[in-house]
C-alpha positions as CSV (number, residue, x, y, z in Angstrom):
1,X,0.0,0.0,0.0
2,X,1.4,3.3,-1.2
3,X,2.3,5.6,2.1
4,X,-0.2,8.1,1.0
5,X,-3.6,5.8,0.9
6,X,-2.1,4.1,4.1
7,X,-1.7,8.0,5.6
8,X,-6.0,8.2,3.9
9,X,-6.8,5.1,6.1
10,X,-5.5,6.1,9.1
11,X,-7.4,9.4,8.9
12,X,-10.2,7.7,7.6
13,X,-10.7,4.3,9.6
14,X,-8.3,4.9,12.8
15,X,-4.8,3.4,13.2
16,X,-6.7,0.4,15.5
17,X,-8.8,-0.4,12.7
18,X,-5.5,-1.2,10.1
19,X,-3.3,-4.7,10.5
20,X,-0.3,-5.1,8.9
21,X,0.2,-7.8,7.2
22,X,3.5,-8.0,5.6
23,X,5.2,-7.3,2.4
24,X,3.5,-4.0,2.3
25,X,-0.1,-4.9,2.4
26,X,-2.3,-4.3,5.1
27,X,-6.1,-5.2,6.4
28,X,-8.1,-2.5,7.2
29,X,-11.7,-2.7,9.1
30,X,-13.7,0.2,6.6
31,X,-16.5,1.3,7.7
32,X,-19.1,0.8,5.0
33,X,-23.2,1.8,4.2
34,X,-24.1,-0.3,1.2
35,X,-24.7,2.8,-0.9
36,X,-23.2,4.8,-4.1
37,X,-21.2,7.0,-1.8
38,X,-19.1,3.7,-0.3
39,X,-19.2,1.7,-3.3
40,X,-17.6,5.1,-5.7
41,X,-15.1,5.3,-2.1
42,X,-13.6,1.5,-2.5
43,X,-13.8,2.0,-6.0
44,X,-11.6,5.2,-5.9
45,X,-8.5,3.2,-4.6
46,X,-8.6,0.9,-8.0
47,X,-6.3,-1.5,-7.8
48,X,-4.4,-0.9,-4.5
49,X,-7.4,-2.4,-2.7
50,X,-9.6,-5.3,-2.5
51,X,-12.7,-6.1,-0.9
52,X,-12.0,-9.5,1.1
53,X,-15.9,-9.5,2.4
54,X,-18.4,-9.4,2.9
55,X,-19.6,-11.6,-0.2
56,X,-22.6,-9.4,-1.1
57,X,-20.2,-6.4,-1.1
58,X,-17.7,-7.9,-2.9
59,X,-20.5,-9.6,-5.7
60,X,-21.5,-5.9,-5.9
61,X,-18.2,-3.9,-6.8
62,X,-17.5,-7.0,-9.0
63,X,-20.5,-6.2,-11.0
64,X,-19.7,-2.7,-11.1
65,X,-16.0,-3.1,-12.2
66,X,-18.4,-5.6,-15.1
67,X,-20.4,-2.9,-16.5
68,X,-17.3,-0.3,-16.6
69,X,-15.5,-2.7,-18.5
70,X,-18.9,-3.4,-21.3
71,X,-18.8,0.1,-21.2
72,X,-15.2,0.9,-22.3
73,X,-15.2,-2.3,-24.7
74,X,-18.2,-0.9,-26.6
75,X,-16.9,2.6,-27.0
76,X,-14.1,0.5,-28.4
77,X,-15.6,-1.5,-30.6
């Protein structure tokens, strides 16, 4: 995790909410409303963060990431 999203999760979530977990990852407790406000706020970290659970969550943003992708494929097409 790059130093400044690490520095945007401790002022978001609270150092006691963020574990490290070697090789320059980390797990960090988010708190989350299952709305277009937190789903555009994971989504804005891209690739430097994943959604471990829960699977309804996770289901969602996948089918998200789906329909950006059809999106950008039919523009190129």
């Amino acid at each position: 995790m790059k130093e400044s999203l690490l520095n945007l999760m401790i002022e978001f979530c609270g150092e006691e909410k963020i574990e490290a977990c070697g090789n320059n990852k980390y797990m960090v407790y988010f708190p989350f409303a299952e709305d277009d406000y937190w789903y555009n706020m994971i989504l804005h970290f891209g690739d430097k963060c994943e959604c471990l659970e829960p699977e309804n969550v996770r289901s969602e943003l996948i089918r998200q990431i789906e329909n950006l992708l059809t999106m950008y494929n039919k523009s190129n097409g």
